[in-house]
BAKE-877796 format. One line per 10 residues: their letters; for each residue z, y, x of N, C-alpha, C, O, CB. Coordinates in nm, 2 decimals, decimal comma. Glycine has a CB too. Layout:
residues N
A> Z/Y/X/Z/Y/X/Z/Y/X/Z/Y/X/Z/Y/X  ...
end
This chain:
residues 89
XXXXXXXXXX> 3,07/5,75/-2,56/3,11/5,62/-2,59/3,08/5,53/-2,47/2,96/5,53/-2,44/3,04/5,57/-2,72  3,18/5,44/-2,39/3,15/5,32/-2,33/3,12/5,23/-2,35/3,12/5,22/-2,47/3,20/5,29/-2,29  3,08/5,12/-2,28/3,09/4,99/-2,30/3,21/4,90/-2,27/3,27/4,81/-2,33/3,00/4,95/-2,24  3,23/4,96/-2,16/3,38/4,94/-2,11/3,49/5,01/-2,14/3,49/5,13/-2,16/3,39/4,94/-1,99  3,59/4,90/-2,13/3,71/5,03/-2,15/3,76/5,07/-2,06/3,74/5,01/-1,96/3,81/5,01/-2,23  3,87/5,20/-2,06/3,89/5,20/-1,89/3,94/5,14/-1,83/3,89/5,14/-1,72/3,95/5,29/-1,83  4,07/5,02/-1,84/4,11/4,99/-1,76/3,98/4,87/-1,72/3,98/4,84/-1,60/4,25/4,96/-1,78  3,88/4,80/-1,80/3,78/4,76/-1,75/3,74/4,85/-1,64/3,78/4,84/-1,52/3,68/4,74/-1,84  3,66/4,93/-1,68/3,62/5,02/-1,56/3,66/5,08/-1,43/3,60/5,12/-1,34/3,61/5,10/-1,59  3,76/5,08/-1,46/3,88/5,11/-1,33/3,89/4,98/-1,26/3,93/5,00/-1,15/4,04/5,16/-1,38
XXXXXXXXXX> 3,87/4,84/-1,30/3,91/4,72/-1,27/3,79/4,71/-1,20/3,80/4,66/-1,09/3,95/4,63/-1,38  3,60/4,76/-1,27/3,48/4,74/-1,15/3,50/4,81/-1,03/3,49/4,77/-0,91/3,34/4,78/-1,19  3,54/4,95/-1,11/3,49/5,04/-0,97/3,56/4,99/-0,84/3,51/4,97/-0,74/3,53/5,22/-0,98  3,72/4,96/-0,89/3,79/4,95/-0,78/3,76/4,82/-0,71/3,82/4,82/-0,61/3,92/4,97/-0,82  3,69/4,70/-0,74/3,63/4,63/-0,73/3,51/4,64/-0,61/3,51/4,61/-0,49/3,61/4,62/-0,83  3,41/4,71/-0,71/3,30/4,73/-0,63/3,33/4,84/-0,48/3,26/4,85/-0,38/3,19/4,79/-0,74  3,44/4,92/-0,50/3,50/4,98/-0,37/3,59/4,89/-0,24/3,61/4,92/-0,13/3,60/5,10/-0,43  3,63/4,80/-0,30/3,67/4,71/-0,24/3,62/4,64/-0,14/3,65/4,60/-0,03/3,70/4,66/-0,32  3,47/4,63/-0,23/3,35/4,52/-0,16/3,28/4,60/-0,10/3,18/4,53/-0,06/3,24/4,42/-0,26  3,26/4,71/-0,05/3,20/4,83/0,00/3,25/4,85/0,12/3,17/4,88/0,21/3,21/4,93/-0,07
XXXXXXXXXX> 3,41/4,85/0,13/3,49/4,86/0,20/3,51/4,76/0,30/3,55/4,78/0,41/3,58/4,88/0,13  3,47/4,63/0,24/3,48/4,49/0,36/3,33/4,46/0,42/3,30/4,39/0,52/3,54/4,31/0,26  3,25/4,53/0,35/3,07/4,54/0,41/3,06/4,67/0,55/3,00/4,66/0,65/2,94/4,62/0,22  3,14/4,76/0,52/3,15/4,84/0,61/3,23/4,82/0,72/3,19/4,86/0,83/3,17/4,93/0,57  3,38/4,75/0,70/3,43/4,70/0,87/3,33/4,62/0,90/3,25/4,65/0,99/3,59/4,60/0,89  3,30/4,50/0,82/3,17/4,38/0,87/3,07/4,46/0,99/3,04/4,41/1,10/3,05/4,33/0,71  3,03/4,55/0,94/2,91/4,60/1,00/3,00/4,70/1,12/2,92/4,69/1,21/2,79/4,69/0,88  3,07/4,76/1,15/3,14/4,84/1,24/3,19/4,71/1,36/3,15/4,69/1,48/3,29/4,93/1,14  3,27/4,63/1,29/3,31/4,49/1,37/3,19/4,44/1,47/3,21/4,43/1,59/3,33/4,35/1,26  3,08/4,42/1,41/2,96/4,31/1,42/2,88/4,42/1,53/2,81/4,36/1,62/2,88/4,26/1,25
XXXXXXXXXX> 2,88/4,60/1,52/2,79/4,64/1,67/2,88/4,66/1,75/2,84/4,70/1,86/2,70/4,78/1,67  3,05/4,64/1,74/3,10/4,66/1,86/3,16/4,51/1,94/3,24/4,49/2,03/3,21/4,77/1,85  3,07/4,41/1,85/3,11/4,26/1,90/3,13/4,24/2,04/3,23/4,22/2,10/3,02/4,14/1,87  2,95/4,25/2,10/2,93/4,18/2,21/2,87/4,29/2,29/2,77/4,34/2,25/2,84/4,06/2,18  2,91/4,34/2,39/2,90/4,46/2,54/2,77/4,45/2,55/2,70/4,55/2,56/2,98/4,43/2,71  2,71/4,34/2,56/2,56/4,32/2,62/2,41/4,26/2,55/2,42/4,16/2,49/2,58/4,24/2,74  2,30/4,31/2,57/2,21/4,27/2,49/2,12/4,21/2,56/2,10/4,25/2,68/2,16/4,36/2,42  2,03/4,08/2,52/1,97/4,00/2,56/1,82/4,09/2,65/1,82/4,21/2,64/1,95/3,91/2,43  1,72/4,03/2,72/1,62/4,12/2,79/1,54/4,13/2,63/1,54/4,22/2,56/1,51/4,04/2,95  1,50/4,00/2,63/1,36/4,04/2,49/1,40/4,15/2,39/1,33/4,23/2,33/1,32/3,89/2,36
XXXXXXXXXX> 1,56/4,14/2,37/1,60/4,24/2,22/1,60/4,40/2,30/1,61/4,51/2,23/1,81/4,19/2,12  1,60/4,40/2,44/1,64/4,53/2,51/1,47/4,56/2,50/1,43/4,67/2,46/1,75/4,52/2,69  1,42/4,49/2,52/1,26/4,54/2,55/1,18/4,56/2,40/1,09/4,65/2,38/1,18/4,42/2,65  1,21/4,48/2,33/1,19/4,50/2,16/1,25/4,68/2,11/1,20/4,79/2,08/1,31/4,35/2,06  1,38/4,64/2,14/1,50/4,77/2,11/1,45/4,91/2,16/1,45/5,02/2,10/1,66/4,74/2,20  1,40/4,89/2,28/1,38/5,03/2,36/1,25/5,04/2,36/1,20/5,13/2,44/1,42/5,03/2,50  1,16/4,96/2,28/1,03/4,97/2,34/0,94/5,01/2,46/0,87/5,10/2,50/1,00/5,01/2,29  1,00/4,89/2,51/0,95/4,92/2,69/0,85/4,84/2,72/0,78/4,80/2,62/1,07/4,89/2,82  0,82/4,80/2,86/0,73/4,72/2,89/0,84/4,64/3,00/0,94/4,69/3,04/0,58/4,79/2,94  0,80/4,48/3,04/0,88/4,46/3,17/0,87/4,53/3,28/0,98/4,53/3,34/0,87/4,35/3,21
XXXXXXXXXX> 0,74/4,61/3,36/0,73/4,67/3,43/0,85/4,81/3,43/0,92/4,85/3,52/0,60/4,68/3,43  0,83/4,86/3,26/0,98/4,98/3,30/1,09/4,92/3,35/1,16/4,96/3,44/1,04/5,05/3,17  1,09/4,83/3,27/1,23/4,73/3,30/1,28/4,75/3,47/1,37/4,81/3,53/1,19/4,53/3,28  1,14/4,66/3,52/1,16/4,67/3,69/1,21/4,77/3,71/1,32/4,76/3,75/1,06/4,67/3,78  1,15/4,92/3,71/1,16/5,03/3,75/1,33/5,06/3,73/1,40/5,12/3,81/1,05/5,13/3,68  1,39/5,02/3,60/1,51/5,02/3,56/1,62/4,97/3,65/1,74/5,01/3,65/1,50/4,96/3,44  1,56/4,85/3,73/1,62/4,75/3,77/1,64/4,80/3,92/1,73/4,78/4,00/1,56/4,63/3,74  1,52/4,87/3,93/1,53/4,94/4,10/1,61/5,05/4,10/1,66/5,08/4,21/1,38/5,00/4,17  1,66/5,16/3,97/1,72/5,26/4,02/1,90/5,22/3,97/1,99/5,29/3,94/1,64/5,42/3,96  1,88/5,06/3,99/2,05/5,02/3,97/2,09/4,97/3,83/2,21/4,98/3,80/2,16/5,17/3,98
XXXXXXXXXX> 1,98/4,91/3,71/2,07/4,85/3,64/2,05/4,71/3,68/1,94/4,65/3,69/2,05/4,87/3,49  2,22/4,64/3,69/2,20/4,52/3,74/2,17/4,39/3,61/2,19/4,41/3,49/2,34/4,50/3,84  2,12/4,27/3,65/2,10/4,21/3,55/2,23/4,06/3,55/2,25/4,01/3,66/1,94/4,18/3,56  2,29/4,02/3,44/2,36/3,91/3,41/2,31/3,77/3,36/2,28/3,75/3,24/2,44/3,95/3,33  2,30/3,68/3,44/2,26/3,53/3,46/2,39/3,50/3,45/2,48/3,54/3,51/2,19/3,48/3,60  2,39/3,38/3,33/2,52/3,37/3,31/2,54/3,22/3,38/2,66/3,20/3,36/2,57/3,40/3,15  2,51/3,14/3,42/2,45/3,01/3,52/2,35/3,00/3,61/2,29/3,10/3,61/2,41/2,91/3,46  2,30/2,91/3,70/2,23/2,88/3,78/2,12/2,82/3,71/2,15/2,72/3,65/2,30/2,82/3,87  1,98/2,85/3,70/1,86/2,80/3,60/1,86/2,86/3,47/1,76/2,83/3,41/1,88/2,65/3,56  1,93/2,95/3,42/1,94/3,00/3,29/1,82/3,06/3,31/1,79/3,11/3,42/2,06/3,08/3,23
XXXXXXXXXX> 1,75/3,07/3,18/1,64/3,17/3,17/1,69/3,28/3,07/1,61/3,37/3,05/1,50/3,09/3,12  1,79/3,28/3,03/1,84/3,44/2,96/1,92/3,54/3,02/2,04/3,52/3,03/1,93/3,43/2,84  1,87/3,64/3,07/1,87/3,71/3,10/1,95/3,87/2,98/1,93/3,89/2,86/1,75/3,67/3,14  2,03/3,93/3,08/2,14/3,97/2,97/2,13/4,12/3,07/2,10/4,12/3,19/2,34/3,86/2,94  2,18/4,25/2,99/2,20/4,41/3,05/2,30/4,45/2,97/2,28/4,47/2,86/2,08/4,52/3,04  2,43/4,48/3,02/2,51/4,57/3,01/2,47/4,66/2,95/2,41/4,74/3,01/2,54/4,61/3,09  2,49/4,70/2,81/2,45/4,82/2,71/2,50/4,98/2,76/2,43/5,08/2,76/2,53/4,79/2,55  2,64/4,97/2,80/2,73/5,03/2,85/2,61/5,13/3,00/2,58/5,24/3,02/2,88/4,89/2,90  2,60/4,99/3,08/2,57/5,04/3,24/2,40/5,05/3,18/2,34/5,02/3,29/2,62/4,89/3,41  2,32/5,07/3,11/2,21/5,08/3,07/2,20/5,21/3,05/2,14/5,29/3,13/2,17/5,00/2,98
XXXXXXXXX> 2,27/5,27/2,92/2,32/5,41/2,89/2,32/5,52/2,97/2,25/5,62/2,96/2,43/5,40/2,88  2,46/5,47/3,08/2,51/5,56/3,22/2,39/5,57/3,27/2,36/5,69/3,28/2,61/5,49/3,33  2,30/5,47/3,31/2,15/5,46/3,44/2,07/5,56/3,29/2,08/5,67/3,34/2,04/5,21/3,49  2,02/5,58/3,19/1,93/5,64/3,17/1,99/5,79/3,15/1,93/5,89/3,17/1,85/5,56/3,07  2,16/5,80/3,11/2,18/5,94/3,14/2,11/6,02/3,29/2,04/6,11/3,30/2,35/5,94/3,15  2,17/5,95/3,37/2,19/5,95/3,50/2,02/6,01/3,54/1,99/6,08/3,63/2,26/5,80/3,55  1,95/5,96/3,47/1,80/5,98/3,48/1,74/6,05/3,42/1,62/6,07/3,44/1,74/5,89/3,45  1,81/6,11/3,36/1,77/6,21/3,22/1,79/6,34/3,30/1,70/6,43/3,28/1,88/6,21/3,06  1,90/6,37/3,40/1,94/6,46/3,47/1,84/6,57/3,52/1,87/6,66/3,59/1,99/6,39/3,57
end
């Protein structure tokens, strides 16, 4: 015995698959937004120290200043990747 009847039921599920369905592009959309990640979230993210960083920075990942005075500081996710394959070697 239900509570619902089916075409109720058929009316949530297909519903709740619906809303499942727009939560999941959301989240697919939203990590392939933006190419590059900030220094603090890269050093949080990777759990590094700034000194690895340096070391990072000497064997070729370059860093993005997006103005003259900015204090944010931005890395290529992409060219971060390649440099720690490349290191993994």
């Amino acid at each position: 015995m239900s509570i619902l009847s089916f075409e109720a039921e058929q009316e949530l599920t297909q519903s709740v698959l619906n809303r499942v369905d727009k939560l999941v592009e959301a989240r697919v959309e939203q990590s392939r937004l933006f190419p590059y990640v900030q220094q603090a979230e890269l050093l949080k993210e990777l759990n590094i120290s700034t000194t690895y960083l340096a070391k990072l920075r000497a064997h070729g990942l370059k860093q993005v200043i997006l103005e003259d005075g900015d204090r944010t500081v931005w890395y290529k996710k992409s060219q971060l990747e390649s440099l720690m394959d490349s290191l993994a070697e």
